[in-house]
Structures are given as C-alpha cells and as structure tokens.
N, C-alpha and C positions, 0 to 999 in steps of 0.2 A: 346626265349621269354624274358629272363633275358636281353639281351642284348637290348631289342628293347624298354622295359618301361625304361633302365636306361638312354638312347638316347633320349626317350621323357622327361624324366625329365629337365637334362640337356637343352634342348632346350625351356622350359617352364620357366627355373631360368635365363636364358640367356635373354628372353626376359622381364619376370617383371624387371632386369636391366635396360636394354634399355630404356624402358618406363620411368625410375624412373630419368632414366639420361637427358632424354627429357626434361621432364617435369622441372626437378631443375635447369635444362640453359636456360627454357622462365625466369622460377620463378626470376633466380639470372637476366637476363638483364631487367626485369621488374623494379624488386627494385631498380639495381644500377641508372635505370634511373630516378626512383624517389627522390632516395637520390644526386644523381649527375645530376644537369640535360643538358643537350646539351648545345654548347655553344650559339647558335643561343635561346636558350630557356633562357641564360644569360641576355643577350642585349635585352629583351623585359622590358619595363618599369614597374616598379611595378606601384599598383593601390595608390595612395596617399588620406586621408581622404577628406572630402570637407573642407575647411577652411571656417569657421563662419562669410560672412561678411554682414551679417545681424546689430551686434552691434554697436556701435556709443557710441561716448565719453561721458561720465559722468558728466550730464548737470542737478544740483538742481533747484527746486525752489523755492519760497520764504516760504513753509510751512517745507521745511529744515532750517529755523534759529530758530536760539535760543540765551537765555537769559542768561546771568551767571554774578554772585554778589560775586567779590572775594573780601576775608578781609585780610588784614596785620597785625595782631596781634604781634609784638615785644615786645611791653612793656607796664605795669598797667599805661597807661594814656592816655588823650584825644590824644596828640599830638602824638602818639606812636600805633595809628590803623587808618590805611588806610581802605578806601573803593572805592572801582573801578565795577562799572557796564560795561562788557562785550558783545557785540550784534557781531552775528557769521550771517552778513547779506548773506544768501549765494545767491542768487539770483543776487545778486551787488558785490558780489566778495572780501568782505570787514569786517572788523573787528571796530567796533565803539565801541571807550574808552569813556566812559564819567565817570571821578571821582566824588564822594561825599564827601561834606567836613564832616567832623568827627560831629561837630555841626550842621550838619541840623537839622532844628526843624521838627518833624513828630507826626505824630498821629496814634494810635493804639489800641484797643480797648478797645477805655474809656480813655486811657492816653496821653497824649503828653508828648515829651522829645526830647532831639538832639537822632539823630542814632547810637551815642555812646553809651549814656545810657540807648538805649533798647536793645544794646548789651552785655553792661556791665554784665545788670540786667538780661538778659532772652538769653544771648547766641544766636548761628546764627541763630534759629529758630526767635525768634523777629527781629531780626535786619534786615531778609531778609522781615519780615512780613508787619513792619514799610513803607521800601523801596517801597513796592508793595503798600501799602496803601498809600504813599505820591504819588507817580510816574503817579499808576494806569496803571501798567506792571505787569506781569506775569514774576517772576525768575524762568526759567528751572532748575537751579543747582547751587549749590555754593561751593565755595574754598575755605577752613579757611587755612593761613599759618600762620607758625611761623619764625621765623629766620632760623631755616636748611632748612625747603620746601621754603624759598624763595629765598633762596641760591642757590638750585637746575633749582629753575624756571628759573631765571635770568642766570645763567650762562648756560644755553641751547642758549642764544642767544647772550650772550657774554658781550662787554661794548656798552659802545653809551656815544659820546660826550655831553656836557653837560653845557648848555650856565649860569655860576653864574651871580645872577645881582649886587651881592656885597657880601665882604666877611662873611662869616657864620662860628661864633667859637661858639662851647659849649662846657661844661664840666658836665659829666652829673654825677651826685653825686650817683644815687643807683650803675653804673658799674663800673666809674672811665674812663669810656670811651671818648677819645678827640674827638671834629669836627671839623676840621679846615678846611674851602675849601675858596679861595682865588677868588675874581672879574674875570671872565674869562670865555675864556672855556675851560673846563676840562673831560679827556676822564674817565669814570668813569664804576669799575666793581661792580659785582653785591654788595661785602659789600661797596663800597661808595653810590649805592643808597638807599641802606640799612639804612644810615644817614643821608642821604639827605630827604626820604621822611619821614623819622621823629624827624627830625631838629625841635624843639618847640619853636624859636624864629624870624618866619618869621615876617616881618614890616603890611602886609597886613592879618596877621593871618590864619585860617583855611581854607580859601577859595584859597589863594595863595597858602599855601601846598599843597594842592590839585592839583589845576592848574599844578605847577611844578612837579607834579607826572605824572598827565596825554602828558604833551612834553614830560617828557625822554623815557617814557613806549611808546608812540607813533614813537618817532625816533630811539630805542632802535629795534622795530620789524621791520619797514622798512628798517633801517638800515642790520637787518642780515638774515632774511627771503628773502633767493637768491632762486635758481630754484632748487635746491639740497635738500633742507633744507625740503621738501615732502617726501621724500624720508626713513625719518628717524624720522616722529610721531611717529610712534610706540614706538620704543626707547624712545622717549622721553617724551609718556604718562605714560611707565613704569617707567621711574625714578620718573615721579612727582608722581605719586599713590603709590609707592613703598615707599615714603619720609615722613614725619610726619606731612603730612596734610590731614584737616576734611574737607570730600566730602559726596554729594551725587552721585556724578557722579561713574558711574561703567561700568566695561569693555564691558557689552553691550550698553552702551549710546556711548562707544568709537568704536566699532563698528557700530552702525547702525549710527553716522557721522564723522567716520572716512572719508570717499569719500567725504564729501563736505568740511572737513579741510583741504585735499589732494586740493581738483579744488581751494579753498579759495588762500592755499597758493605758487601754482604756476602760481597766476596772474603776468602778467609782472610788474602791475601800482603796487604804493606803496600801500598796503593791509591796512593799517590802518588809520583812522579817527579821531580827536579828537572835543568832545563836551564837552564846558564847559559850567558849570552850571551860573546863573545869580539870583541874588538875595542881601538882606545885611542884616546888623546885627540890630536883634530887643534891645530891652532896656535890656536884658537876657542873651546878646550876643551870641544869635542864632542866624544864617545862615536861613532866611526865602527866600526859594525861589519865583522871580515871579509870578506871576498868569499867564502871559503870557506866560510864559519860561514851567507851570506845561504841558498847554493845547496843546504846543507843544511838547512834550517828544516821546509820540507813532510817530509823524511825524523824530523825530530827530532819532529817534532807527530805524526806518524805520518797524515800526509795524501796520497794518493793512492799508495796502497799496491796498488791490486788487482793489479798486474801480478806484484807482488815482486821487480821487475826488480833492485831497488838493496838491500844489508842497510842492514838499519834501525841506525841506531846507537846503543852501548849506553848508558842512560839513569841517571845517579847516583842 
C-alpha cells in the first residue's frame, strides 16, 4: 500500500513539472518575441507622425505696424539731442526714418516750444506728447538713449559710409573732445556718428543735422541688414534692453512683433526709407513745419491706408 501512494506521489510532482515547464517555454518565446522582434517584423516601416502642412509663411498686415520716437540724448544742449520717428510699415516690408529737427516748434497743452524744450522741461513723456500733437500720430513706444545705449545700437550694425559736404572741426569746451571730419567720404563707426549727429555747427542749422542723421541711419541699415542679420534680433533686442536705455517697449511688445521684425528684415529690397521733414525758420528760429508737409505725415508714415483713398507718396 506504502509503495503504491509513494508511486502516485511521484508521478503527481512529475507532472506539475511538466506542466510548469510547458507553460515557461510558450511564456519565455512569447516575450522574447516581444522584446526581440523577427526580422521580417524589422523591415516593416514604422508609422511616422503627419507632418503639419497646413501652415504657411508668416504674412503681417498693416495693423502690425507701429510707431517709435527714438531720442539721442548725449549732451545738456539743443544741438546735442537727436530725434528720429521710426514707422515699422509691416505690410510694405519697410522701416521709414523720418528725423525731427531739435527746434520744431510744437504745441502742447496750452504751450508752444521747439521739441527740445518740452523735452528739456517735461522729459520723454512731453516730448513724445508734443510730437503727437504736432504730427497728429500715435507713438506706439519710445527710446531714450544715452551715449553707451547708442553705442550699443549702432554697433549691432556696424559702420556706413558717410558722404561730408565739407570739413566739420569742433572743439567742444565741457569734454575737451575733438571733431575733425574732412570733405569726403568717410566710413564711419558708431562713435564717429556719434559726433557727427551732434556736430552743432552745421551752415544750414537744425534742419540739416537732422537731414544728415536721417542718410547715415538710412544707409547705415540697408547697408548691413543682409539675410542673416533675422536671425539674431533676439540677441540684439537683448543687448539693447540690457543697455542704459529708457523704454517703454518690453519683452512682450518684443514678442508679440518679433515675427514681423523677422519678415521686415529678411526682405531682399533695401528695408529702409527716408522722409525728410520741410519747413523754415520763424523770427524765433524755429523750425515751423509746412502745412502741407503736416496733412501729409499719416500718408508719408503710411498710417491709415485701408481705404487707399489718397496715393501714398513716393519715399526717397
């Protein structure tokens, strides 16, 4: 009896083996062939996502432009603060300078003065105010620099040739600082424009420094704003924000048109424009613009255009 239940035993552990052994050699060729898969199971193509080509190229328009009134502030005098209005046309692909001479006479509430001295007096807040109020524009944002932030601006784009109409020497008594620039042309980096657009001894007065600020600044960007030069606003809205200049502009205005700075300045044609102002000197020696030159400004900035009622006029 002893022998016949230890015989079923045995033959009872023998076979839950068996079973166990079965079972772990589907278990292991199931896995391996999950972990490892055939090679015909190789060579079948993987699934690749759908690629998006829905999108299309980053086309603004003209309720992407904007307005910007930068100042040059170097030094306590008339001749010694630039002013330059900035139009970011993006629709037309184009950057239009038109300089203000230091002496335009403006008006502002309740006062008249040139646009230096509702600078002088009440800082960028006036002077952008005046602007608006002579113009009859809307300034999106403004740029106060000083000597380093203009330093910095300028040298993102390098030098630009520089046509003298005759020689320009000063000695300027508060720095000790020389001007010497010679009939010609002359390639000039950012500290020679630095003296150049505030040279206070032009023959044609404010209205000429001005002029002469808007050509260099004008063939200064066409000149080095190549197809590359997109590529690297970033960079170089950081250094200028980074630098010791008064903005309103902030990193989200530099975002939400950074893409239209980007299409602006990988146009092929030359991106900038220049308009100069017309007008002459009252008994005050103010800079009184025309009347005619006022009523076109929106037509020349290329500011409310949707209708197309008026030809825009043509831009040097």
């Amino acid at each position: 009896m002893a022998r016949k239940s230890a015989k079923i035993a045995v033959t009872y552990v023998v076979t839950i083996l068996m079973t166990l052994l079965i079972i772990g050699g589907i278990g292991y060729l199931l896995l391996q062939n999950i972990l490892d898969p055939k090679e015909e199971d190789k060579k079948r193509p993987s699934i690749e996502p759908i690629a998006d080509i829905s999108s299309e190229e980053y086309v603004p328009s003209a309720d992407d432009s904007k307005t910007a009134l930068f100042i040059f502030d170097s030094e306590k005098r008339l001749s010694g603060c630039c002013f330059l209005i900035v139009r970011m046309s993006a629709d037309e692909r184009r950057l239009i300078l038109m300089p203000v001479p230091a002496n335009t006479y403006a008006e502002a509430d309740g006062t008249s003065d040139s646009i230096y001295e509702f600078y002088r007096t009440g800082g960028t807040a006036n002077a952008v105010k005046a602007i608006e109020t002579l113009m009859n524009i809307k300034i999106d944002h403004y740029m106060k620099l000083d000597d380093k932030s203009f330093g910095v601006m300028m040298d993102i784009f390098g030098g630009v040739d520089v046509d003298i109409p005759y020689n320009l020497m000063y000695s300027n008594q508060d720095t000790g600082e020389e001007t010497i620039f010679r009939e010609g042309n002359i390639f000039m980096t950012s500290e020679d424009l630095r003296k150049l657009f505030t040279y206070p001894l032009y023959n044609s007065g404010e209205e000429y420094r001005a002029k002469i600020m808007g050509i260099a600044l004008t063939d200064l960007i066409n000149d080095n704003v190549t197809s590359g030069f997109s590529e690297n606003i970033g960079d170089y809205f950081s250094a200028i924000i980074n630098s010791s200049v008064e903005t309103n502009y902030t990193a989200y205005d530099y975002a939400e048109q950074s893409d239209t700075m980007k299409y602006i300045a990988e146009s092929q044609d030359r991106i900038a424009s220049l308009v100069t102002v017309t007008g002459s000197n009252d008994e005050n020696s103010l800079f009184v613009l025309d009347e005619s030159f006022k009523a076109a400004i929106p037509e020349w900035l290329r500011i409310g255009r949707e209708d197309g009622s008026a030809p825009a006029p043509v831009l040097n």
